[in-house]
C-alpha positions in Angstrom: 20.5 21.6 -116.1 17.4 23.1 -114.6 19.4 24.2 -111.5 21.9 25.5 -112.9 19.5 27.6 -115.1 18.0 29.1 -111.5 21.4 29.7 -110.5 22.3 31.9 -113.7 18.7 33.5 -113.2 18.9 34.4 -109.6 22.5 35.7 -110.6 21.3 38.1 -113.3 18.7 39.3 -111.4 20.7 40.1 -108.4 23.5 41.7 -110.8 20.9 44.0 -112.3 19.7 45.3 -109.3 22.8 46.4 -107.7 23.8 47.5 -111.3 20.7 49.9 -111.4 21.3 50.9 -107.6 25.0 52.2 -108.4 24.5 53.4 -111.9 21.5 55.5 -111.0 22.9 56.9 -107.8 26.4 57.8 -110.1 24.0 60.0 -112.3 21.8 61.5 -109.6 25.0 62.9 -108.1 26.8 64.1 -111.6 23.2 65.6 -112.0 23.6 67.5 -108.8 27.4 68.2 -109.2 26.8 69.9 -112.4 23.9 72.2 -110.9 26.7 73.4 -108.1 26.5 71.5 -105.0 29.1 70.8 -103.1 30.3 67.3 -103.7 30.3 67.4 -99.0 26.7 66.5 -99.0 27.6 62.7 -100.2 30.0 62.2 -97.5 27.6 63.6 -94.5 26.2 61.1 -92.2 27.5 57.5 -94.1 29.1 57.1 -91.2 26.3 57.1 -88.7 24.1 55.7 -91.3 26.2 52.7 -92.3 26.7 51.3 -88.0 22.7 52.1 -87.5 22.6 50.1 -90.8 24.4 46.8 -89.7 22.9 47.1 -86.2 19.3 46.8 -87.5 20.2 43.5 -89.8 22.4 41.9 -87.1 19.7 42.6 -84.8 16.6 41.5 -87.5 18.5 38.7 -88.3 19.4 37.6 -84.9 15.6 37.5 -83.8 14.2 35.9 -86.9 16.9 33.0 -85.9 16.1 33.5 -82.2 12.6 33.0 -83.5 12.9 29.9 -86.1 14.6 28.0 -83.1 11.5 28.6 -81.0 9.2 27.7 -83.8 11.3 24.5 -83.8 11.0 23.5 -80.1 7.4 24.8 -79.4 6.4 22.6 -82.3 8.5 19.5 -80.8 6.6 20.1 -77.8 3.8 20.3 -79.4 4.0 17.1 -81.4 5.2 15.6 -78.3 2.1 16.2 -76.1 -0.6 16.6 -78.2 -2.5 14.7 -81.1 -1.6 17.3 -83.4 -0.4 16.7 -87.4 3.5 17.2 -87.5 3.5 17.9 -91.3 1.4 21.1 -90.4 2.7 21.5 -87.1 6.3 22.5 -87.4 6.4 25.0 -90.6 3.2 26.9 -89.0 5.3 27.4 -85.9 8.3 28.2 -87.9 6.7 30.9 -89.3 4.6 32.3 -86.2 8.0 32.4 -84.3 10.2 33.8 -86.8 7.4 36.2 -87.9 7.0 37.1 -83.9 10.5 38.0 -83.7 10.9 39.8 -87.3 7.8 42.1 -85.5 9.8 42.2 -82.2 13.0 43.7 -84.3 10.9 46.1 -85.7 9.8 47.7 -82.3 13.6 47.4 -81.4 14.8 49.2 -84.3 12.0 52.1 -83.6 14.6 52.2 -80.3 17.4 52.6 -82.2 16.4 55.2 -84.5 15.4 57.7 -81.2 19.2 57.0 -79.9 
């Protein structure tokens, strides 16, 4: 029950915000329609936009994977040769590599942007 309560939760939430998004966006641009614009200015640059757009979360998303896969086999390493806790050992290293590689894709995307 409690489950599927988050579920329903996590649903609404995500509804709303994309709700908001569109709905807000629709009136901004009747707002600026009515005041003359040329409806053109919409349509200008979605295209380069949207490819720059997928590249930065495929390439995010790749090196936060990238990075959690380190994580895992530095800490297996780790726990191998050393006396260290393996409770503390893998999620700390989890999260150093995956946060290493989020940073890395931020540097990259700075490359990306100049192009």
């Amino acid at each position: 029950m409690e489950v599927a309560l988050v579920f329903m939760f996590l649903f609404s939430v995500i509804f709303g915000i994309f709700y908001l998004f569109y709905s807000t966006r629709n009136k901004e641009r009747l707002a600026l329609i009515e005041k003359g614009v040329d409806a053109k200015i919409f349509m200008q640059g979605e295209k380069k936009r949207s490819t720059l757009t997928g590249r930065v979360i495929v390439l995010n998303l790749s090196l936060l994977l990238m990075g959690i896969g380190l994580g895992i086999f530095f800490a297996l390493l780790l726990n191998n040769y050393t006396s260290l806790q393996e409770e503390a050992l893998y999620p700390a290293m989890i999260f150093a590599m995956g946060g290493l590689g989020l940073f890395l894709g931020s540097h990259l995307t700075k490359n990306l942007d100049t192009k």
